[in-house]
VOBA-836928 format. One record per atom (N, C-alpha, C): atom name; x, y, z. Coordinates in nm, 2 decimals. Layout:
BEGIN
@zapa: CA, px: X, py: Y, pz: Z
...
END
This chain:
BEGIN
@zapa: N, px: 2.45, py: -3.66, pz: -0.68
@zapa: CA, px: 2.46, py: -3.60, pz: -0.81
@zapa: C, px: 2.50, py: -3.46, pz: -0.79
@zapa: N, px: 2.60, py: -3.36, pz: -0.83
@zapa: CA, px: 2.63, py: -3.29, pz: -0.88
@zapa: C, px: 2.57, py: -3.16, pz: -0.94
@zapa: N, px: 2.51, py: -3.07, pz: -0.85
@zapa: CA, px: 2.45, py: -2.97, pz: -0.95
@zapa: C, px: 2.46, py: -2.92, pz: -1.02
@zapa: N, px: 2.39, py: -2.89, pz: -1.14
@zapa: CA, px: 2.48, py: -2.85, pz: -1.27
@zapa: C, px: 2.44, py: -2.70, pz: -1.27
@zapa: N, px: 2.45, py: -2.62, pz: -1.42
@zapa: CA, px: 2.46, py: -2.49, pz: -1.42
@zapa: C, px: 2.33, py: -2.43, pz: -1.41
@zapa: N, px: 2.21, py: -2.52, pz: -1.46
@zapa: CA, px: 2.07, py: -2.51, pz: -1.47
@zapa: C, px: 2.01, py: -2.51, pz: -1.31
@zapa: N, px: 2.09, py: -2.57, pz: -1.22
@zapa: CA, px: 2.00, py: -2.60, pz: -1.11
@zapa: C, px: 2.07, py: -2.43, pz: -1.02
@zapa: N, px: 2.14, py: -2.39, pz: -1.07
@zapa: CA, px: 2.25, py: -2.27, pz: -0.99
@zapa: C, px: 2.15, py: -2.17, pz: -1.06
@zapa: N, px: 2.08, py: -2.14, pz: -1.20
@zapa: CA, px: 2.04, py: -2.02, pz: -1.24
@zapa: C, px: 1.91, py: -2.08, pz: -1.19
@zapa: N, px: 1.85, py: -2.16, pz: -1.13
@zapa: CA, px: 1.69, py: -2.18, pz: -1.10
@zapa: C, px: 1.71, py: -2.14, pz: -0.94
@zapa: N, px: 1.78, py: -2.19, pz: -0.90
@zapa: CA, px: 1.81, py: -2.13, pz: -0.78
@zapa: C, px: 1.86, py: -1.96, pz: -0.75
@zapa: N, px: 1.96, py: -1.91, pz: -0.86
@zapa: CA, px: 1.95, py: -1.76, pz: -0.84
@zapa: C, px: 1.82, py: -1.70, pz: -0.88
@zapa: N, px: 1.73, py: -1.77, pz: -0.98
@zapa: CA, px: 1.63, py: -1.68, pz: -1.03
@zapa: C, px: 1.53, py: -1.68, pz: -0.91
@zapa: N, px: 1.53, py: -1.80, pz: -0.82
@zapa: CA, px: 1.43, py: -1.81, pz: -0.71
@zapa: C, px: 1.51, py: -1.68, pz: -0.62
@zapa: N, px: 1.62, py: -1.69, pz: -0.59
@zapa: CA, px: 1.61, py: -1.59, pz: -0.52
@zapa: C, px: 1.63, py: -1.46, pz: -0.53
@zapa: N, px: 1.61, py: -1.38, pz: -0.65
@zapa: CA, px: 1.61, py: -1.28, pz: -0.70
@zapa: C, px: 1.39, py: -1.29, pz: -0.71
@zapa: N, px: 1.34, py: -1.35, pz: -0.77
@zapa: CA, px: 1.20, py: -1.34, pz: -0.77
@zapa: C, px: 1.19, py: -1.30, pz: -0.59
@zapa: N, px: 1.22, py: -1.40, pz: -0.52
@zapa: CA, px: 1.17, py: -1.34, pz: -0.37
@zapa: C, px: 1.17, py: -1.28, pz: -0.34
@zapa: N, px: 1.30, py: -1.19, pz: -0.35
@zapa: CA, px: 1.36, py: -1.05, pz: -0.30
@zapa: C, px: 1.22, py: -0.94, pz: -0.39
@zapa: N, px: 1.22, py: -0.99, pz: -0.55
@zapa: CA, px: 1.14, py: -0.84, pz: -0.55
@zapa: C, px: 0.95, py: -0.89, pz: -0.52
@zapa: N, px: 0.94, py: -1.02, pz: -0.49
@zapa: CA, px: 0.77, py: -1.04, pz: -0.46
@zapa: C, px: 0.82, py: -0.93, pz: -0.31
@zapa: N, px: 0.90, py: -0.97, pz: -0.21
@zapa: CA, px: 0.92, py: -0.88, pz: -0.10
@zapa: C, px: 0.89, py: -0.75, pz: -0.12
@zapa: N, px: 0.99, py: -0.69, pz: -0.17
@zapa: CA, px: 0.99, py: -0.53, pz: -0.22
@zapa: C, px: 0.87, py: -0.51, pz: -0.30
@zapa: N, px: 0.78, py: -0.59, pz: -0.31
@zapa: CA, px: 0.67, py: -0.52, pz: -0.40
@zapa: C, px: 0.56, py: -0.55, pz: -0.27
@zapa: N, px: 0.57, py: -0.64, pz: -0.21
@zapa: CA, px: 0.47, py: -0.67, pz: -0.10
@zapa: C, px: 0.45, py: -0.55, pz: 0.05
@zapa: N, px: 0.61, py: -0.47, pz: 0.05
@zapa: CA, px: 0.62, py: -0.36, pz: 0.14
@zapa: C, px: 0.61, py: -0.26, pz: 0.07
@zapa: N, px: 0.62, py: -0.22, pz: -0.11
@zapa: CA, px: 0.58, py: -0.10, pz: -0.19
@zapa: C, px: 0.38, py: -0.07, pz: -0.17
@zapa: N, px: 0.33, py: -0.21, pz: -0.21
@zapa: CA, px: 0.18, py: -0.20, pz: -0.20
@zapa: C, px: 0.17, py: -0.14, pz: -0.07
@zapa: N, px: 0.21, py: -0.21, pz: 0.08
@zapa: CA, px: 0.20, py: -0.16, pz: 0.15
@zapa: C, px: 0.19, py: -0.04, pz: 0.22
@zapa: N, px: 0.33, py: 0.01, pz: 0.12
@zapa: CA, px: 0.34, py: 0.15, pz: 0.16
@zapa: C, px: 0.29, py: 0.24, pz: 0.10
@zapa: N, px: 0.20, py: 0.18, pz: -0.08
@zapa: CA, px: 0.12, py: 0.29, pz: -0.14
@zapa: C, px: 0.00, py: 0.32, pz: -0.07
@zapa: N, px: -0.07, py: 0.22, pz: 0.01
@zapa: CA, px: -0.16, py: 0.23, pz: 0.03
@zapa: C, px: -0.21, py: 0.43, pz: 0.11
@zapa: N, px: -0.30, py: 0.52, pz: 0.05
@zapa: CA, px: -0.31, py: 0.62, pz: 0.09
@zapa: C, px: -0.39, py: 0.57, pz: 0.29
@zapa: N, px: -0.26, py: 0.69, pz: 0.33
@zapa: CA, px: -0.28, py: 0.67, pz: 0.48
@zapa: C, px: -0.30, py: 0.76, pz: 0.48
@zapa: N, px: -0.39, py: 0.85, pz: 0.58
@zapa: CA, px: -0.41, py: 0.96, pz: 0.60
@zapa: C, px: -0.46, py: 0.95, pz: 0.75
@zapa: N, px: -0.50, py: 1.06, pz: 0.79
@zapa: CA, px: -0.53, py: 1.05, pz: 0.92
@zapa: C, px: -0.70, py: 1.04, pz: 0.90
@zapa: N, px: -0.79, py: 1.00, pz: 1.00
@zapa: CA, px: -0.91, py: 0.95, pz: 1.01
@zapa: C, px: -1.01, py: 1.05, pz: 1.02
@zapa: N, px: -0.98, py: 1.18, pz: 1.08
@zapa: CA, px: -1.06, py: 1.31, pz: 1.04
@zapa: C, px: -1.05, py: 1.33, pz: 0.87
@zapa: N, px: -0.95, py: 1.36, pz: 0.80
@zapa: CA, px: -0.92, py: 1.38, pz: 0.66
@zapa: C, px: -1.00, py: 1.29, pz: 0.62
@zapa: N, px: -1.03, py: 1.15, pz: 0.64
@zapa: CA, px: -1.12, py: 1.07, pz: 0.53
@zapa: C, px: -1.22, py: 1.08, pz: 0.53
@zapa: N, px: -1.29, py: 1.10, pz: 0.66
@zapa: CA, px: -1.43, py: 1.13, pz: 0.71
@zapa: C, px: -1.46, py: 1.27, pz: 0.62
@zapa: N, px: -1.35, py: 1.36, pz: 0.60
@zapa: CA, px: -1.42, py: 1.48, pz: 0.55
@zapa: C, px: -1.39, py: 1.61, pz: 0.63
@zapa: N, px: -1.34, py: 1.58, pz: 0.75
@zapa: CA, px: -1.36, py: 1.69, pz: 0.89
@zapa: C, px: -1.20, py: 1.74, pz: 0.87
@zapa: N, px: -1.25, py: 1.91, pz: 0.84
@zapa: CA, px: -1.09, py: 1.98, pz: 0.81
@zapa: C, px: -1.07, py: 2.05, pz: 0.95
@zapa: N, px: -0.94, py: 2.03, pz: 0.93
@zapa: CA, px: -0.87, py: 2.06, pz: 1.08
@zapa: C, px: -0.90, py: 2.28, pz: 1.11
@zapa: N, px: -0.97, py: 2.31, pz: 0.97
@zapa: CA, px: -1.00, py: 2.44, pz: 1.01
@zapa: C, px: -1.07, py: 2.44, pz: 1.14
@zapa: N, px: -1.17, py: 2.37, pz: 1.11
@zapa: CA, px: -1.27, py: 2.39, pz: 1.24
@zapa: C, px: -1.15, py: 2.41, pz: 1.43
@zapa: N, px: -1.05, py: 2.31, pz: 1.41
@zapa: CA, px: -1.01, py: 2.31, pz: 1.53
@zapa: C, px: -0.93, py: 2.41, pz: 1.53
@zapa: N, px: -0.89, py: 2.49, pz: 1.39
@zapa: CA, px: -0.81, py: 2.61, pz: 1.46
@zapa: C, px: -0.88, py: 2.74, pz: 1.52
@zapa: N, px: -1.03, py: 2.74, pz: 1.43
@zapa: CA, px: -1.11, py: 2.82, pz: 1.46
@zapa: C, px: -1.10, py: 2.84, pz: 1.65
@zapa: N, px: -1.19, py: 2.72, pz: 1.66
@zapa: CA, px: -1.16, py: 2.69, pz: 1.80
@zapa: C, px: -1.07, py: 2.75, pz: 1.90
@zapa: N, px: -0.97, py: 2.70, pz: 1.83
@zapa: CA, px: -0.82, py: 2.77, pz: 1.93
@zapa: C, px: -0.80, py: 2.89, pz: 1.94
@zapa: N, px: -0.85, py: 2.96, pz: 1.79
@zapa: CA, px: -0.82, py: 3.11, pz: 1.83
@zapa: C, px: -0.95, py: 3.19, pz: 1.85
@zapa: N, px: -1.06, py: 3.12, pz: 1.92
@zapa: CA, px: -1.20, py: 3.18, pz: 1.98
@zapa: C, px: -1.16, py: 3.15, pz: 2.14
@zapa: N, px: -1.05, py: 3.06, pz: 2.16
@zapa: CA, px: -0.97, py: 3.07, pz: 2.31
@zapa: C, px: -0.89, py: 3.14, pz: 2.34
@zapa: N, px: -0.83, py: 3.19, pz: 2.23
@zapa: CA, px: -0.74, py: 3.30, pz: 2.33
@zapa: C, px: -0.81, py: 3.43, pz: 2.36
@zapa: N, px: -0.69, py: 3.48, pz: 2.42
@zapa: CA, px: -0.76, py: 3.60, pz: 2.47
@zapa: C, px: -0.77, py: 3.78, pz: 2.40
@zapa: N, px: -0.74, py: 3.76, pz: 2.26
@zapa: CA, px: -0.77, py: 3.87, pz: 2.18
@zapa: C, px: -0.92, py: 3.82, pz: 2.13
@zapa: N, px: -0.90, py: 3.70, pz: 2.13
@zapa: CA, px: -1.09, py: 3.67, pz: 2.08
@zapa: C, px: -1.19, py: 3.66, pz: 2.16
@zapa: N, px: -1.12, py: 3.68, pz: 2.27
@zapa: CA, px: -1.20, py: 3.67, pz: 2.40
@zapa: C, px: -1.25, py: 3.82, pz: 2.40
@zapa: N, px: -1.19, py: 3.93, pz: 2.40
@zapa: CA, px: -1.15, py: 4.07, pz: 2.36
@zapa: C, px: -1.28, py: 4.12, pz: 2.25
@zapa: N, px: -1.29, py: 4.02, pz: 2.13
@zapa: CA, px: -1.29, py: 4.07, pz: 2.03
@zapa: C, px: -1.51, py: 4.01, pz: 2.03
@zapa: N, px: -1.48, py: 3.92, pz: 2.09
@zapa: CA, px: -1.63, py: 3.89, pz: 2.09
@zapa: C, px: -1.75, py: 3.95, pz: 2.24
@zapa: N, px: -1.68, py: 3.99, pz: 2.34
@zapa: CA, px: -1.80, py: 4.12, pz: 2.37
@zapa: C, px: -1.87, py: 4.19, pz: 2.30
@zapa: N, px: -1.79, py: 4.25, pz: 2.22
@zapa: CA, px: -1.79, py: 4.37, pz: 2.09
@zapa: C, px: -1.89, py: 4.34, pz: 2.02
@zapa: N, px: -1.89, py: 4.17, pz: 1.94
@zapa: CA, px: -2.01, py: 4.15, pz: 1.88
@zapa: C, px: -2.12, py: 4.07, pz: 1.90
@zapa: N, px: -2.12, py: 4.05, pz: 2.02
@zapa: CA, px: -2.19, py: 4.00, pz: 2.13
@zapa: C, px: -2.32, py: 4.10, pz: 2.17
@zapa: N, px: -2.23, py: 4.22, pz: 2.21
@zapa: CA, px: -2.35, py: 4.33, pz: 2.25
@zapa: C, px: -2.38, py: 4.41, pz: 2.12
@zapa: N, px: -2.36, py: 4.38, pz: 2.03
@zapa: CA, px: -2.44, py: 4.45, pz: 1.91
@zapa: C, px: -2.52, py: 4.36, pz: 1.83
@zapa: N, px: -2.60, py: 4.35, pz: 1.75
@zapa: CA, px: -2.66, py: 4.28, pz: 1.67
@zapa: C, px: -2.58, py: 4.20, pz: 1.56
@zapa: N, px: -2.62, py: 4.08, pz: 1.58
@zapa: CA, px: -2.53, py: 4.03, pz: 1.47
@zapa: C, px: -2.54, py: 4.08, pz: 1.30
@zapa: N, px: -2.45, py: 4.11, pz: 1.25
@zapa: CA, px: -2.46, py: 4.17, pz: 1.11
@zapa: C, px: -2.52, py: 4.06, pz: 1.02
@zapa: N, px: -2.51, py: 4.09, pz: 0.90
@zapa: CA, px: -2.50, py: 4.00, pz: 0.81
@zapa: C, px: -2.40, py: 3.88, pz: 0.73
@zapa: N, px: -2.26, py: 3.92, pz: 0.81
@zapa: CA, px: -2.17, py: 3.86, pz: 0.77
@zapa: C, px: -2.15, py: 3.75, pz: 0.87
@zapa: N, px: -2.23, py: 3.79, pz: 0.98
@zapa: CA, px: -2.21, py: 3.67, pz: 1.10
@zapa: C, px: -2.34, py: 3.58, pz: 1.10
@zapa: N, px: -2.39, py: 3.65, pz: 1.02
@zapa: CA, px: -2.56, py: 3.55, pz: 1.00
@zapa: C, px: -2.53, py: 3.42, pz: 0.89
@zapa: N, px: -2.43, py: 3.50, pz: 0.77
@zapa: CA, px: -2.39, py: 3.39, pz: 0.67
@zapa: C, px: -2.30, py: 3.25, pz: 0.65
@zapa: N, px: -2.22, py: 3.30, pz: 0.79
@zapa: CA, px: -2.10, py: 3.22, pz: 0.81
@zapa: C, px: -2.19, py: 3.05, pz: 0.81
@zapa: N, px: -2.10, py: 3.01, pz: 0.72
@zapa: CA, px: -2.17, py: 2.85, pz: 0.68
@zapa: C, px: -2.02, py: 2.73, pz: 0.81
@zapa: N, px: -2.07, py: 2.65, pz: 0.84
@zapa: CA, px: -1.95, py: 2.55, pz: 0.88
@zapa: C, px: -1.85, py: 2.52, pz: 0.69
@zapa: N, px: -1.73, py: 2.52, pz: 0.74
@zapa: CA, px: -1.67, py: 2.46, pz: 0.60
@zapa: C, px: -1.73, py: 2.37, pz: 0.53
@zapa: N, px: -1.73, py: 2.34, pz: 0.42
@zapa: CA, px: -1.77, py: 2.25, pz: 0.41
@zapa: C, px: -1.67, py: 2.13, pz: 0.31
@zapa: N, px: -1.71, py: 1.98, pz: 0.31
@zapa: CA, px: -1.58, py: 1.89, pz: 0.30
@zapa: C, px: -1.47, py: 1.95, pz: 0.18
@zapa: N, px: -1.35, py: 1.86, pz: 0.18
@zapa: CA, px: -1.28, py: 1.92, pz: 0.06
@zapa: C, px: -1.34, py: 1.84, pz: -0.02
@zapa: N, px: -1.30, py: 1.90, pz: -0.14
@zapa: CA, px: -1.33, py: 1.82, pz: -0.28
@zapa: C, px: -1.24, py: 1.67, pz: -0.30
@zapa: N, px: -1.29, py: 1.64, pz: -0.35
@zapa: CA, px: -1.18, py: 1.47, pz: -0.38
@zapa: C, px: -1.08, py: 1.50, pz: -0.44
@zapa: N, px: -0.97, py: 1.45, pz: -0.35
@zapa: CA, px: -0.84, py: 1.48, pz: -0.40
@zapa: C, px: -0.83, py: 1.36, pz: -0.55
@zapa: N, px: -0.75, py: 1.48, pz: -0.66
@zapa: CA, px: -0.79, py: 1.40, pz: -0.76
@zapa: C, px: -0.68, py: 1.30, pz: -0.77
@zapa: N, px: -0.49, py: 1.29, pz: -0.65
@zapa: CA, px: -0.44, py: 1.22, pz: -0.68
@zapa: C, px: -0.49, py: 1.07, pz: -0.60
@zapa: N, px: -0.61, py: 1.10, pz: -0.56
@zapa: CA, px: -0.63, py: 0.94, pz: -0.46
@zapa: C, px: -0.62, py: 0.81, pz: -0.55
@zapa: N, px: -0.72, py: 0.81, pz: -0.66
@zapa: CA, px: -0.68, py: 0.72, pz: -0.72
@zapa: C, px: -0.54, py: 0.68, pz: -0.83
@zapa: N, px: -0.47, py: 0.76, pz: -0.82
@zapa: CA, px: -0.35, py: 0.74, pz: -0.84
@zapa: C, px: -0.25, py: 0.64, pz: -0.76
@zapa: N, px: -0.29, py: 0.69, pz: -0.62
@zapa: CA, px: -0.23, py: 0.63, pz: -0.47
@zapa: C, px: -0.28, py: 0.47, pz: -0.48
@zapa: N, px: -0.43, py: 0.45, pz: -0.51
@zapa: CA, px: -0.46, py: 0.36, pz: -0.47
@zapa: C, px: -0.39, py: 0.25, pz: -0.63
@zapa: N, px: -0.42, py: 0.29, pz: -0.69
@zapa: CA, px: -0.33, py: 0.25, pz: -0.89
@zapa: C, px: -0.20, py: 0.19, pz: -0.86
@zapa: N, px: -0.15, py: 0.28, pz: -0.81
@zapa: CA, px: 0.00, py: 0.24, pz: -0.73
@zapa: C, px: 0.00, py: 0.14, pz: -0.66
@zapa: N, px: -0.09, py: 0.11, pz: -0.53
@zapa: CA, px: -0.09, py: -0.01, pz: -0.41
@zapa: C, px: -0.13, py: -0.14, pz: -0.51
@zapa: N, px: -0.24, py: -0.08, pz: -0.59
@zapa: CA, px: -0.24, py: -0.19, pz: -0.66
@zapa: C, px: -0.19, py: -0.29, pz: -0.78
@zapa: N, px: -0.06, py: -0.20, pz: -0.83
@zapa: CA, px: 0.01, py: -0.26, pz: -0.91
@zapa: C, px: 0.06, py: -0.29, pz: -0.84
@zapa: N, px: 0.19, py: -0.25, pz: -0.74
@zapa: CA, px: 0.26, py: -0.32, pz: -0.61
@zapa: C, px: 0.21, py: -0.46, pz: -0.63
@zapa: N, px: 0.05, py: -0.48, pz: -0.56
@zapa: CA, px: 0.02, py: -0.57, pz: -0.52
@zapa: C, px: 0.02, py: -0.71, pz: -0.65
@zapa: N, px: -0.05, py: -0.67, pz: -0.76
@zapa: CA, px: -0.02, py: -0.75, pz: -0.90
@zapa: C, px: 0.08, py: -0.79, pz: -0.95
@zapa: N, px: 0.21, py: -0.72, pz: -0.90
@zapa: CA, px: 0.39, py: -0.74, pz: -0.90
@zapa: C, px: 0.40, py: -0.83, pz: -0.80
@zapa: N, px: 0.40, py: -0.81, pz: -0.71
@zapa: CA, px: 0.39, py: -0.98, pz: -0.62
@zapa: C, px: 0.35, py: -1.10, pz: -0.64
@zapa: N, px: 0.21, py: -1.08, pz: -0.71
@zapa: CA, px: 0.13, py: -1.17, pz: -0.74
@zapa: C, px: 0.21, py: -1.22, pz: -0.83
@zapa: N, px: 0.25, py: -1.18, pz: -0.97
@zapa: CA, px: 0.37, py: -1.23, pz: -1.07
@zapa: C, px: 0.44, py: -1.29, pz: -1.02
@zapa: N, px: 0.51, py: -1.22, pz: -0.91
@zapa: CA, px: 0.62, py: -1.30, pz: -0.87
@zapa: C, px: 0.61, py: -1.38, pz: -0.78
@zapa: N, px: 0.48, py: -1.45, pz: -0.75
@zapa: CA, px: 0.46, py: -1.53, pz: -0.67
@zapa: C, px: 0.42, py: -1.66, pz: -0.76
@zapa: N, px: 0.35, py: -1.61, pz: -0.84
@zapa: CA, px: 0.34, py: -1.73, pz: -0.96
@zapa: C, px: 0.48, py: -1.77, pz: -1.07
@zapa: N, px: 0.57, py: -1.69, pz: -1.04
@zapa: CA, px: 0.68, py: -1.72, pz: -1.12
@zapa: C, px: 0.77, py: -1.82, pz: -1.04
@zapa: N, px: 0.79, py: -1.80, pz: -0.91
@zapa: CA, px: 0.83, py: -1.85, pz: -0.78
@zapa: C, px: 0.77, py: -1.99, pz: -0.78
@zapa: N, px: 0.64, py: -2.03, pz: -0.80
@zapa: CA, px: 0.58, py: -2.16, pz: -0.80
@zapa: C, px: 0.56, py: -2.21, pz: -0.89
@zapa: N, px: 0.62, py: -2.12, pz: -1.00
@zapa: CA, px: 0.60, py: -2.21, pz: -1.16
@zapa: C, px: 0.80, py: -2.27, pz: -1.17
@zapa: N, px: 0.87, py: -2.21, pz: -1.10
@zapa: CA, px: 1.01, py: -2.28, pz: -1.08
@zapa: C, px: 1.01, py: -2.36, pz: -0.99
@zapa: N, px: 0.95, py: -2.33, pz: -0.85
@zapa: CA, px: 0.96, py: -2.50, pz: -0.77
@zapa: C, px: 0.91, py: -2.60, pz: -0.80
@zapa: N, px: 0.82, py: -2.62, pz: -0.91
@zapa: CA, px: 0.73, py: -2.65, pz: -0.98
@zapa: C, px: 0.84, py: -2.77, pz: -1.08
@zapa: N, px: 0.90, py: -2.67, pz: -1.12
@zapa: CA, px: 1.01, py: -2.73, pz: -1.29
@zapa: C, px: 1.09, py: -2.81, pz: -1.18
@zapa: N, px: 1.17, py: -2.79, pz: -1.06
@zapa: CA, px: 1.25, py: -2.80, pz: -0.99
@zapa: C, px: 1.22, py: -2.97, pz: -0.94
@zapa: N, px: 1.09, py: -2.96, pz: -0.94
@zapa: CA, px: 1.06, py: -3.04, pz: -0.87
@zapa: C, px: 1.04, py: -3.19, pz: -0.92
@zapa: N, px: 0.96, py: -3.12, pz: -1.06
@zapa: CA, px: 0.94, py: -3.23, pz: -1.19
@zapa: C, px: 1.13, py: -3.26, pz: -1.23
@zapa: N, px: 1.18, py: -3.16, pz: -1.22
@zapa: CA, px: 1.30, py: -3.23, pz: -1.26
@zapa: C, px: 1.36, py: -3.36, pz: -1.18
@zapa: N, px: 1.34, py: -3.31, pz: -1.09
@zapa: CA, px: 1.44, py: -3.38, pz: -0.95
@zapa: C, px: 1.32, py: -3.53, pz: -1.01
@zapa: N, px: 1.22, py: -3.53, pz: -1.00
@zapa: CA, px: 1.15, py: -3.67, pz: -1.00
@zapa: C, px: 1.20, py: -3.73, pz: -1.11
@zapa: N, px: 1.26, py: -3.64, pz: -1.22
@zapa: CA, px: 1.27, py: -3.73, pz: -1.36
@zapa: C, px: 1.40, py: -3.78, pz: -1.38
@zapa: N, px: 1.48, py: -3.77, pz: -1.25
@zapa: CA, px: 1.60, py: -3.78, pz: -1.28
@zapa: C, px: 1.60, py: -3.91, pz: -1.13
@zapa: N, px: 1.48, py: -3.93, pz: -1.05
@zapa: CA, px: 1.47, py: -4.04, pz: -0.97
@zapa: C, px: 1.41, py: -4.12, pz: -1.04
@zapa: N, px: 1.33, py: -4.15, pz: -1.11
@zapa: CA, px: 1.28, py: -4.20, pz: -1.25
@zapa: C, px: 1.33, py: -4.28, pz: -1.34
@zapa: N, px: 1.46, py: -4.19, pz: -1.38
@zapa: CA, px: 1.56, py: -4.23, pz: -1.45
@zapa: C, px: 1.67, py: -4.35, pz: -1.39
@zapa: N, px: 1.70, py: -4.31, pz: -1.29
@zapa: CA, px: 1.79, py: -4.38, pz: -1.18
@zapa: C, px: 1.69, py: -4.52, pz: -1.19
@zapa: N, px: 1.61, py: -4.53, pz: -1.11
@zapa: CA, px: 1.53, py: -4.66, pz: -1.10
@zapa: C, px: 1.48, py: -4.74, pz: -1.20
@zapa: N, px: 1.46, py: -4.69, pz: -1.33
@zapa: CA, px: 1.51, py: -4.72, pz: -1.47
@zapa: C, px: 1.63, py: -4.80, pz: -1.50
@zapa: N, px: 1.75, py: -4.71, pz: -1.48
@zapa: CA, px: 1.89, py: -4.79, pz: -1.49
@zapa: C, px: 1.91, py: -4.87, pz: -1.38
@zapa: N, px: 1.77, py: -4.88, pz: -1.30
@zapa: CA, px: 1.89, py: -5.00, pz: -1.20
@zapa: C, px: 1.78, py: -5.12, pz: -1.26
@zapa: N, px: 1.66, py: -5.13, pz: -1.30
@zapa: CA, px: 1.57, py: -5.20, pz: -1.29
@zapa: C, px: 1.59, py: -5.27, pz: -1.44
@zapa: N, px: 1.67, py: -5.21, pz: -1.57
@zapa: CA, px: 1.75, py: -5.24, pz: -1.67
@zapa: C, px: 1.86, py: -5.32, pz: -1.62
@zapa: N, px: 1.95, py: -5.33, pz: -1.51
@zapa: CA, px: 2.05, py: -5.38, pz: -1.48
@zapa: C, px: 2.01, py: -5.54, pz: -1.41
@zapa: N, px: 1.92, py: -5.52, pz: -1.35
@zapa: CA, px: 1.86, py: -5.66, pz: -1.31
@zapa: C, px: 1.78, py: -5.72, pz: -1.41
END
């Protein structure tokens, strides 16, 4: 049998759904907020620059000086940083991965509700056939 014009647009719509369940399956993926694993935990990379510049050698320089005098008051106060505040666009980031992700989902059930018709068709038209032969005998 002959495919007609209905079985050509079930077939482009199948493959136009695929293409964007795809593109929505690598958008979620790529909304997902990545960051690096110090940033989540909380640990700002101040601390390591501190560091670096208590290694060189102007700081090297600079801390005999307050070494051999009493510590002031402003070196008594010095607190460790403390975390940042919550970035307020996170849940935005995550809003995003997760519509991505409910856009695939659609299109994953639209995808299975046409193999679905596709399928019921093709039987109803073997149905039919075995009909007209079983009418003929």
């Amino acid at each position: 049998m002959k495919p007609g014009i209905i079985d050509w647009l079930g077939r482009a719509a199948m493959l136009v759904l695929a293409g964007m369940v795809t593109l929505a399956i690598i958008g979620s993926i790529a909304a997902i907020p990545s960051e690096s694993l110090e940033t989540r935990m909380g640990i700002e990379s101040r601390e390591r620059d501190t560091i670096v510049e208590e290694a060189r050698p102007e700081a090297a320089e600079r801390r005999p000086e307050a070494s051999s005098s009493a510590p002031s008051d402003t070196e008594a106060a010095v607190e460790p940083p403390s975390p940042p505040p919550p970035d307020e666009a996170e849940p935005a980031r995550w809003l995003e991965a997760i519509t991505y992700a409910l856009l695939a989902l659609v299109g994953i059930a639209a995808l299975a509700t046409l193999i679905l018709w596709r399928g019921l068709r093709e039987r109803r038209r073997i149905a039919d056939a075995v009909e007209e032969l079983a009418a003929r005998a």
